[in-house]
Backbone as JSON, one array per atom type, in Angstrom:
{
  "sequence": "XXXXXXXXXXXXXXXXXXXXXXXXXXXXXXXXXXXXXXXXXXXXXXXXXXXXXXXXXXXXXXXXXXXXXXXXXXXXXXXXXXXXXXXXXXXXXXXXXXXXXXXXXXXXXXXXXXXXXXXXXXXXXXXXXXXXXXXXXXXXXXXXXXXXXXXXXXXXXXXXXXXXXXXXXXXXXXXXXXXXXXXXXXXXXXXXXXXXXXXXXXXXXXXXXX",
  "N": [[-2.97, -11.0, -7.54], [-4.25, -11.01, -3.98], [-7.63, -12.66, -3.38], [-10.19, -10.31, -2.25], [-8.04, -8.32, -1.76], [-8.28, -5.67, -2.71], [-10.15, -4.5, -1.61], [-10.09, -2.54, 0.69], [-9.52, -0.34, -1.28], [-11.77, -0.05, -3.12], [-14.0, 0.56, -1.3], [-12.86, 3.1, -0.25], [-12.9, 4.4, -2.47], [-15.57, 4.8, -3.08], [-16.3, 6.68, -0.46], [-14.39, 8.33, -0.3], [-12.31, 8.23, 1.4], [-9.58, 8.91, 2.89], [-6.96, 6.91, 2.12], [-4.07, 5.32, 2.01], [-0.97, 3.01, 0.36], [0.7, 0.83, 2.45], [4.14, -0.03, 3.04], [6.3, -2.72, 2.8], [8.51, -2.6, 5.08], [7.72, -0.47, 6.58], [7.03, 2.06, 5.26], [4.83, 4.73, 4.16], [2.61, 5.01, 1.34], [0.78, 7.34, 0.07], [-2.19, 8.04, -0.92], [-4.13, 9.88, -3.86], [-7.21, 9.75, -3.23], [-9.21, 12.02, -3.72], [-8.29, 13.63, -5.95], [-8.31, 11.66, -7.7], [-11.0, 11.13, -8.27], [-11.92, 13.44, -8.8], [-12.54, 16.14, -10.96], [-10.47, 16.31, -14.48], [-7.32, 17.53, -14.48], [-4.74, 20.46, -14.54], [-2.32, 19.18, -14.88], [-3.19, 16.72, -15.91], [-4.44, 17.83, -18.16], [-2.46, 17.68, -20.15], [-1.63, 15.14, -20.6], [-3.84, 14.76, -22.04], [-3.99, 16.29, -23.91], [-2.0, 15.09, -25.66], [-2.97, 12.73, -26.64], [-3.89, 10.25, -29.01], [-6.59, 9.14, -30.7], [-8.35, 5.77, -30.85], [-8.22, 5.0, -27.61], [-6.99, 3.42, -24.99], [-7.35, 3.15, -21.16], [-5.33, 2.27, -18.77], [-6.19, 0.88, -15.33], [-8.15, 2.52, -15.0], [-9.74, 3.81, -12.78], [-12.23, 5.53, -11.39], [-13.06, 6.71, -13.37], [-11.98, 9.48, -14.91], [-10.2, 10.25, -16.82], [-11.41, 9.09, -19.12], [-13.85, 9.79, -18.92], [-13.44, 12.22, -19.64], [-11.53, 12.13, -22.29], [-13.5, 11.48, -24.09], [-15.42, 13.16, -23.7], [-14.44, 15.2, -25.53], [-14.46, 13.92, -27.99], [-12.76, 11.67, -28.44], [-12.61, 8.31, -29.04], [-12.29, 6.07, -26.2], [-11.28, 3.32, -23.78], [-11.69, 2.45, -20.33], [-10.0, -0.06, -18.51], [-10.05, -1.68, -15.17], [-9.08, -3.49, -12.28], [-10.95, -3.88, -10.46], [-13.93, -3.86, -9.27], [-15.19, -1.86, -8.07], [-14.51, 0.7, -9.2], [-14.62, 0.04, -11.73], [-17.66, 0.49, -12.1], [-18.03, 3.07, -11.32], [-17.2, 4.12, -13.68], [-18.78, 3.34, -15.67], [-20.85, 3.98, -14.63], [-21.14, 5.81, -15.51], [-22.11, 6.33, -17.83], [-19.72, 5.17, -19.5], [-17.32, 3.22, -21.3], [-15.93, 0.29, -19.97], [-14.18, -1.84, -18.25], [-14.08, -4.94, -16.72], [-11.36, -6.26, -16.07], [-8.15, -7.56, -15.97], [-4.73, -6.28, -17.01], [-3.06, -8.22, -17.73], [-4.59, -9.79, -18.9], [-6.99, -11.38, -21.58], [-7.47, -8.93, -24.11], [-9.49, -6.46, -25.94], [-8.37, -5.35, -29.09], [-5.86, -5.55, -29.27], [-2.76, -4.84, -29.98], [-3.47, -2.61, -31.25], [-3.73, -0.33, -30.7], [-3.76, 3.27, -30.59], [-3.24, 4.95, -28.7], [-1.58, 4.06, -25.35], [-2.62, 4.55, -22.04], [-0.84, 4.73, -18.43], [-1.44, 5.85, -15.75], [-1.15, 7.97, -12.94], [0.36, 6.41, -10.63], [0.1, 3.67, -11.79], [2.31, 2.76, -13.17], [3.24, 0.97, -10.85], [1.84, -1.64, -11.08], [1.4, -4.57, -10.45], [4.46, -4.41, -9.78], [6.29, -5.32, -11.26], [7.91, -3.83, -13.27], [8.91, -3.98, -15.78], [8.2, -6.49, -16.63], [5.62, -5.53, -17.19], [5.62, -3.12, -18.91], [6.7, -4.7, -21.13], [4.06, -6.02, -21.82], [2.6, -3.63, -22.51], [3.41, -3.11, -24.88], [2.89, -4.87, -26.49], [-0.08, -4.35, -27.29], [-0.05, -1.74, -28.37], [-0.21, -0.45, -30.97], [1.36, 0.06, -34.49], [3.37, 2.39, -34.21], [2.34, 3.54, -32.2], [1.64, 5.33, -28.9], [3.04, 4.54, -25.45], [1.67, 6.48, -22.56], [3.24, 7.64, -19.45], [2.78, 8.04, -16.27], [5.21, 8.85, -14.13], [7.29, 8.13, -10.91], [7.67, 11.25, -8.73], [10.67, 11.31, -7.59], [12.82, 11.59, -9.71], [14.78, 9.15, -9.36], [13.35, 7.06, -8.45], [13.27, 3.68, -7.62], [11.87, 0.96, -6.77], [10.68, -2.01, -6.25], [8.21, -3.5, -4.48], [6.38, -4.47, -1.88], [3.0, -4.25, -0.45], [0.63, -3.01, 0.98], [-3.04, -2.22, 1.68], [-3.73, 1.04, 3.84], [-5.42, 2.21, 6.28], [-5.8, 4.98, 8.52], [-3.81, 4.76, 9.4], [-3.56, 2.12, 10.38], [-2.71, -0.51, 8.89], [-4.78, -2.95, 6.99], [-5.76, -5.64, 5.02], [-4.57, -8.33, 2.74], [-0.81, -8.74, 1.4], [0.6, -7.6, -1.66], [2.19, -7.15, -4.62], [3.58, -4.14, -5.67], [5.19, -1.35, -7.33], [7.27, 1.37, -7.38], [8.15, 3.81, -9.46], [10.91, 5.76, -10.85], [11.23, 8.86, -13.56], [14.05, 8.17, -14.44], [14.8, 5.19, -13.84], [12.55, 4.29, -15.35], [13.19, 5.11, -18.26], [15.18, 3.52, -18.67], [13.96, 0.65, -18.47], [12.3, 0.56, -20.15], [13.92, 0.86, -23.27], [14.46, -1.57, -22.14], [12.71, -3.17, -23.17], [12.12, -2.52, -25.62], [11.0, -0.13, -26.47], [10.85, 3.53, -27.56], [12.16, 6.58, -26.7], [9.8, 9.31, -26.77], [9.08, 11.85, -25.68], [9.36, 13.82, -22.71], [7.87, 15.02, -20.02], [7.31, 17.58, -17.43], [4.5, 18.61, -15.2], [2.54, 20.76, -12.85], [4.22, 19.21, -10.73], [4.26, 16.85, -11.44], [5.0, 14.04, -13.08], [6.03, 12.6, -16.28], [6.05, 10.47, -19.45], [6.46, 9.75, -22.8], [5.72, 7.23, -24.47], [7.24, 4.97, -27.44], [6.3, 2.86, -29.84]],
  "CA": [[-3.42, -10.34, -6.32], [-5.09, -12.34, -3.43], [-9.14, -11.71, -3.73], [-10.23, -9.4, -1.41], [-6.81, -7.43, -1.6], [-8.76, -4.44, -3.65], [-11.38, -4.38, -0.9], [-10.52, -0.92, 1.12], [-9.93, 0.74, -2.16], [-13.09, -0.01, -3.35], [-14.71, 1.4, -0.54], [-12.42, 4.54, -0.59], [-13.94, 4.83, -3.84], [-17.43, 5.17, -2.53], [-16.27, 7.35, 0.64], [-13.68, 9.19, -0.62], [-11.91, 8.55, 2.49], [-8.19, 8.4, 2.95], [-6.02, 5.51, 2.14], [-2.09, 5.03, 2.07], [-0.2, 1.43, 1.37], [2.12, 0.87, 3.78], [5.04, -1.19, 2.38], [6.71, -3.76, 4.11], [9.8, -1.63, 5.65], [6.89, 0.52, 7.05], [6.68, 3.41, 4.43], [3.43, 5.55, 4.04], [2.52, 5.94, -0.13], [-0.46, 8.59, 0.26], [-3.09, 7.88, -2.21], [-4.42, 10.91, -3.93], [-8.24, 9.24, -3.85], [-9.52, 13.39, -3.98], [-7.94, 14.16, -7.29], [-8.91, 10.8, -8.54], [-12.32, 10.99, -8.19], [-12.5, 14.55, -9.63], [-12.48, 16.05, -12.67], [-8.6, 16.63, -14.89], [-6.18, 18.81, -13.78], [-3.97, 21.09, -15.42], [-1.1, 18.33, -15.34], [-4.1, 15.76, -16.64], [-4.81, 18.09, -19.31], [-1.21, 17.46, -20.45], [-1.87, 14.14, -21.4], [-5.39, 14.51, -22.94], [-3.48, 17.14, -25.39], [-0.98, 14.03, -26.49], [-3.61, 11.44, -26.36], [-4.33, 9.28, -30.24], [-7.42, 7.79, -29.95], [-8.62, 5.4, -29.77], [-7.47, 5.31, -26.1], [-6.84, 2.36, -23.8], [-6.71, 3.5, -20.25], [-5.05, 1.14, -17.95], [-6.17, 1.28, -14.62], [-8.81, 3.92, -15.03], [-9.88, 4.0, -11.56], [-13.25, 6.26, -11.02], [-12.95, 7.09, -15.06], [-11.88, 10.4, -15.1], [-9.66, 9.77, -17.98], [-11.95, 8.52, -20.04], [-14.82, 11.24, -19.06], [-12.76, 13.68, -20.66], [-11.35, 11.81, -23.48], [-14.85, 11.08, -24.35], [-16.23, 14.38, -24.1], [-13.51, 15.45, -26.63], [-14.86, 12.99, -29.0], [-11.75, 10.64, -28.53], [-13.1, 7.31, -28.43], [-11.12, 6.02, -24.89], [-11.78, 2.22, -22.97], [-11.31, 2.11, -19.51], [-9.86, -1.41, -18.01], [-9.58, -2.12, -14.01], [-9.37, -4.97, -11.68], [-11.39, -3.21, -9.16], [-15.28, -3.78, -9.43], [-16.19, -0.19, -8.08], [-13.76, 1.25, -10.32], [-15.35, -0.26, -13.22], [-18.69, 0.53, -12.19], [-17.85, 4.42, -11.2], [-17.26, 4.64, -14.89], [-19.94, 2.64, -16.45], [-22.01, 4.42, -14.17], [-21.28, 7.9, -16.52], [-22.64, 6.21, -19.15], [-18.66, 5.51, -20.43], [-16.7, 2.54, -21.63], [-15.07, 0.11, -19.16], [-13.62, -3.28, -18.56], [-13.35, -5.89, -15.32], [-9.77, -7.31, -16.88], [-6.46, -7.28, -16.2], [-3.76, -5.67, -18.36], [-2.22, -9.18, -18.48], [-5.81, -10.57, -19.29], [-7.16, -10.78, -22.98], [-7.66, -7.41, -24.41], [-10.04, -6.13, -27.15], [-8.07, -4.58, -30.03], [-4.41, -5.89, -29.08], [-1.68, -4.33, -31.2], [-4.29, -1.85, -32.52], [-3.99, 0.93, -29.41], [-2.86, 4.41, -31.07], [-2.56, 5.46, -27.44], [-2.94, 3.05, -24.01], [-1.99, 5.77, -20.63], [-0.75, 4.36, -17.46], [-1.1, 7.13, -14.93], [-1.28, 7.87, -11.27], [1.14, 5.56, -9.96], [0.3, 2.33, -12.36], [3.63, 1.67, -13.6], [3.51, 0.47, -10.08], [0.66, -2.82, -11.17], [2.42, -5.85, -10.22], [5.2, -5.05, -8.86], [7.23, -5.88, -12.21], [7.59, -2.91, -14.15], [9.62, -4.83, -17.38], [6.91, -6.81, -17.3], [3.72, -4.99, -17.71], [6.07, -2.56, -20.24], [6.3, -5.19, -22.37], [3.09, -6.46, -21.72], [1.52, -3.26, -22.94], [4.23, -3.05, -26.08], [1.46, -6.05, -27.32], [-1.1, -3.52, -27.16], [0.11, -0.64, -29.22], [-0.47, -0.07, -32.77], [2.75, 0.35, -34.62], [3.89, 3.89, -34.19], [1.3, 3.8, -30.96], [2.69, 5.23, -27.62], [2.11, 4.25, -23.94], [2.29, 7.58, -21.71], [3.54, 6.95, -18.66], [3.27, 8.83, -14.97], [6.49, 8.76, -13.29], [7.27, 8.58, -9.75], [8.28, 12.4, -8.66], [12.14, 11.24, -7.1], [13.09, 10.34, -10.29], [15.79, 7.71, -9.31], [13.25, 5.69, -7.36], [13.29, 2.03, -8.28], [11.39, 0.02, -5.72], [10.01, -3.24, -6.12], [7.58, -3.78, -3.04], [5.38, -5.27, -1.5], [2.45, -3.57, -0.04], [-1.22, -3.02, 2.23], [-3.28, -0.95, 1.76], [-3.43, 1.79, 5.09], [-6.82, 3.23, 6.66], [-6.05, 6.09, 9.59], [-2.48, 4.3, 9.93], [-3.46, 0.84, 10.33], [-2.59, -1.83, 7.66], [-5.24, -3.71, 6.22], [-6.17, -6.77, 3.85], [-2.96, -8.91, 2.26], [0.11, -8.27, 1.05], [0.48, -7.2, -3.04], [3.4, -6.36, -5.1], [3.59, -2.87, -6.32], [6.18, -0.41, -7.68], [7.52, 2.74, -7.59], [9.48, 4.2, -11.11], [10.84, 7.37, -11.12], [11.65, 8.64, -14.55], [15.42, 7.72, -15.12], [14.74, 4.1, -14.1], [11.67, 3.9, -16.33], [14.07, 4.84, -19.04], [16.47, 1.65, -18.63], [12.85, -0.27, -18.55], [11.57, 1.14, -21.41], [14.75, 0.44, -23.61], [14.6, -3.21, -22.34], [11.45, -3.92, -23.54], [11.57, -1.79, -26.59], [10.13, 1.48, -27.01], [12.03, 4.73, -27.52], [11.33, 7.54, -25.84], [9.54, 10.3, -27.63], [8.95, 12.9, -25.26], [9.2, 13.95, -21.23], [7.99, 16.34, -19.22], [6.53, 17.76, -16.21], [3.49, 19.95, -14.91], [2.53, 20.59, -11.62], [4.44, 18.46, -9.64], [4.1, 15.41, -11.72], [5.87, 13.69, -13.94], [5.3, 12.34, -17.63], [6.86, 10.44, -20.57], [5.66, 8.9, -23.99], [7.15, 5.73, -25.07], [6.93, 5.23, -29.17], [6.64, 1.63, -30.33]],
  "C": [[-4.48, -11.21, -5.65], [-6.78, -11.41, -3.58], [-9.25, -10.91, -2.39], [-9.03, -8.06, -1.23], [-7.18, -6.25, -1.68], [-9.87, -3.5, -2.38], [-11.5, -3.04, 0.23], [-10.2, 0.02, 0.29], [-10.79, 0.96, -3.01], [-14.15, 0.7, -2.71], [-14.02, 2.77, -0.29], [-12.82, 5.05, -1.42], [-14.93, 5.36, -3.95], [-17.26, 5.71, -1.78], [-15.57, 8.78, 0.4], [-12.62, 9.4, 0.72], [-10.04, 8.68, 2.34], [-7.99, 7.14, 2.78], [-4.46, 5.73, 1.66], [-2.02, 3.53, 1.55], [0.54, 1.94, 1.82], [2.67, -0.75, 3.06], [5.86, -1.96, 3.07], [7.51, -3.67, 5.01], [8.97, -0.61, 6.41], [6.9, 1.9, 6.63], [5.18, 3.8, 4.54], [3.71, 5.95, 2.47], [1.38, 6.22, 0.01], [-1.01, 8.28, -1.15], [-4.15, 8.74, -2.44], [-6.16, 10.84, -4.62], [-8.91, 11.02, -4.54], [-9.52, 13.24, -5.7], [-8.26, 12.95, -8.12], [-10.73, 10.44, -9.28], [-13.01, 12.69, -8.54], [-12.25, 14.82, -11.05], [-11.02, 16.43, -12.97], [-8.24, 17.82, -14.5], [-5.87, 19.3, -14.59], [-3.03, 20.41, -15.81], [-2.24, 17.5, -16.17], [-4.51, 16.33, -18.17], [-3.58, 17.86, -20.46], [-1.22, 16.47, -21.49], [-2.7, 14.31, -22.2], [-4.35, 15.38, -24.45], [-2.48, 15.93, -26.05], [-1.63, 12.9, -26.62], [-4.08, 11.55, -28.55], [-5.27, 8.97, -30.13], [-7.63, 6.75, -31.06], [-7.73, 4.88, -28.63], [-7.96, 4.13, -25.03], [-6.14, 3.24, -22.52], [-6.83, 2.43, -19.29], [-5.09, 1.19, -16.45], [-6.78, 2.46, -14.34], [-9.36, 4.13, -13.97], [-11.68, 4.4, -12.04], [-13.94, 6.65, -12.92], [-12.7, 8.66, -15.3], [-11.23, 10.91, -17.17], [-10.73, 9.31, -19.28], [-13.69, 9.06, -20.39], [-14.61, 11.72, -20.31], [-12.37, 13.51, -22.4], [-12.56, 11.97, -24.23], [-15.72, 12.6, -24.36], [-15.25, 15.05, -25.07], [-13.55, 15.11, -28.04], [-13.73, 11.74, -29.2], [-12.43, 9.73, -27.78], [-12.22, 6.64, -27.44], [-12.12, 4.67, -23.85], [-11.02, 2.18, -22.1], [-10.83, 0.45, -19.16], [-9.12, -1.17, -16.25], [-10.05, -3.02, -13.76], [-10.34, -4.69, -10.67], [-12.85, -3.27, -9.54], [-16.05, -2.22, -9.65], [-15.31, 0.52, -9.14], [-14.56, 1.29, -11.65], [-17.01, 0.43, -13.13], [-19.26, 2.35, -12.05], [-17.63, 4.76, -12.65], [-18.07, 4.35, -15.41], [-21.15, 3.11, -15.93], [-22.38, 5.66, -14.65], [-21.77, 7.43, -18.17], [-20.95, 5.73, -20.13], [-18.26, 4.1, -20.36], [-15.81, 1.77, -20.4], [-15.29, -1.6, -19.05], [-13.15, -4.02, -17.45], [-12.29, -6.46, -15.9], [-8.75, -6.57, -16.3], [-5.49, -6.81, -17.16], [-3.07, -6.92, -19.01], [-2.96, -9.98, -19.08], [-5.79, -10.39, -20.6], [-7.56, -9.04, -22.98], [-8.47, -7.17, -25.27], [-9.2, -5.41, -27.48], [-6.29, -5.05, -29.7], [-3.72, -5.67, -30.35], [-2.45, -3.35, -32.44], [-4.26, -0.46, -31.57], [-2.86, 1.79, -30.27], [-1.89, 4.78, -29.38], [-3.0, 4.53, -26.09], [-2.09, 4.62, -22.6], [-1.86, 4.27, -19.59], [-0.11, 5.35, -16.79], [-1.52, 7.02, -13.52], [-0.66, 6.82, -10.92], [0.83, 3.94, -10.84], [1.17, 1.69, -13.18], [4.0, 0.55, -12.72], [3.01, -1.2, -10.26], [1.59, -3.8, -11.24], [3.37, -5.87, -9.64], [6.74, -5.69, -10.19], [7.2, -4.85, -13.46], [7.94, -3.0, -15.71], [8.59, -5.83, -17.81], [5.71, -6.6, -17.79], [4.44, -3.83, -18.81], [5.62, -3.43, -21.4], [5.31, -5.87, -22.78], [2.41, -5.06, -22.98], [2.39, -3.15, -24.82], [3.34, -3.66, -26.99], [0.46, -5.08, -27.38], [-1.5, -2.46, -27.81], [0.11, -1.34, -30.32], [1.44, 0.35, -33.26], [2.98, 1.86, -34.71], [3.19, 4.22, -33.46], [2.31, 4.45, -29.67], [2.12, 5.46, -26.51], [2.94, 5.85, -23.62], [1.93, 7.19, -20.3], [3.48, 7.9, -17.3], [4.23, 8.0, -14.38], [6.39, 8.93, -11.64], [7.96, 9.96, -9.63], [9.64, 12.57, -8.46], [11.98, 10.67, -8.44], [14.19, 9.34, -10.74], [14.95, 6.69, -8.89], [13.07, 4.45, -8.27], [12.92, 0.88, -7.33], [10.35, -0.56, -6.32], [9.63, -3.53, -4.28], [6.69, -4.54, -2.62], [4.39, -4.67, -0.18], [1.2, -3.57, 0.33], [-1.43, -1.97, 1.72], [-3.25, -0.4, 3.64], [-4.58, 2.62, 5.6], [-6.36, 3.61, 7.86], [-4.86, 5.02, 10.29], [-2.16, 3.06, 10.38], [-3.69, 0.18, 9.21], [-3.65, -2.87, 7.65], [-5.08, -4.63, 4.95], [-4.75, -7.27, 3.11], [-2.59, -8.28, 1.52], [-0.17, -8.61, -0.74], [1.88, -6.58, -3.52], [3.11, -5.21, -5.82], [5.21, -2.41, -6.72], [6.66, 1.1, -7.61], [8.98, 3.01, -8.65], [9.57, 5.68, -11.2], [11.29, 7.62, -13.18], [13.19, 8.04, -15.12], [15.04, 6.39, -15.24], [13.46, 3.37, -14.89], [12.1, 3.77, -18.23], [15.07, 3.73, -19.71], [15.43, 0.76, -18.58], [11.88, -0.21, -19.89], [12.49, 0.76, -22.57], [15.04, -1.19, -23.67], [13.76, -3.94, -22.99], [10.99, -3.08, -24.87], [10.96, -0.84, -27.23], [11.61, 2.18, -27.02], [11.36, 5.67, -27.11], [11.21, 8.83, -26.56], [9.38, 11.39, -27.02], [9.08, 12.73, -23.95], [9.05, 15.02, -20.81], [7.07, 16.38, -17.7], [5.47, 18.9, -16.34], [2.84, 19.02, -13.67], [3.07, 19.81, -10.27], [4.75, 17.08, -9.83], [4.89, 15.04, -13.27], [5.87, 12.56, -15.74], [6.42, 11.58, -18.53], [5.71, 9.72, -21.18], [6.92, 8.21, -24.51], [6.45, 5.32, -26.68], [7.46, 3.65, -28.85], [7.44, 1.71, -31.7]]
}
């Protein structure tokens, strides 16, 4: 990702304002900063009830995830690429990490549980790749849980802006959108099996078993 790319969802971060990308065909994906930047849901509690720890969360945004884990007593390390991200968690007193998922890792092939939720199957833009990226990551009998896109046929490889009040900002970035079926046929390629799926509220869920 080019530098600066991150740079109006960083400040959405700190505003709480709206943001969308807008993908290169001129779609609108609505980004649900609100619910990110509050505390777990009833679907969020979903996960926490299937969560191993210790707990790699990938893409922990604001740290909600890793609040909660953490007040639970499940020890749980945030990792984003996003400065404010990192610093919205580290600022609760909690665990967190400027790195990449494809970067080194502390504890590689030792994660009971890593999450990738709220739309970060999408990260890169290569969803077979950051699978089997995190496959390195789990513990043997570890499993990534996964948010799904809600259609779940979609299968778009994109390329995408972010979107402030309908105008496109800062360069282009590959992203994804995986609904559950085609996370299935991605999950299979790269080796997991699929241990569980479900839904609540609206949203969509699986656990992948190394």
């Amino acid at each position: 990702m080019e530098v600066g790319a991150l740079a109006p969802y960083e400040q959405a971060l700190i505003t709480a304002g709206p943001l969308s990308l807008r993908t290169d065909d001129g779609r609108l994906i609505v980004l649900d900063l609100a619910r990110w930047l509050g505390a777990v849901d009833r679907a969020d509690e979903t996960v926490l009830a299937r969560c191993r720890g210790p707990v790699l969360d990938v893409g922990c945004g604001p740290g909600r995830f890793v609040s909660s884990l953490n007040a639970r007593g499940i020890a749980a390390l945030g990792v984003d690429i996003a400065e404010t991200a990192v610093a919205l968690t580290r600022g609760q007193g909690l665990p967190a990490l400027l790195r990449s998922v494809f970067g080194d890792l502390p504890g590689e092939g030792r994660w009971p549980t890593v999450l990738l939720l709220d739309g970060n199957i999408g990260i890169g833009g290569d969803p077979l790749r950051l699978l089997s990226r995190i496959r390195l990551l789990l513990a043997a009998g570890g499993a990534l849980i996964v948010e799904t896109h809600p259609d779940h046929q979609a299968d778009d490889l994109l390329e995408v802006r972010f979107s402030e009040h309908g105008a496109a900002v800062g360069p282009l970035f590959d992203w994804a959108n995986v609904g559950r079926d085609p996370l299935l046929r991605y999950a299979g390629r790269a080796g997991y099996r699929v241990d569980e799926l479900w839904s609540s509220d609206g949203r969509s869920f699986a656990a992948l078993g190394r």
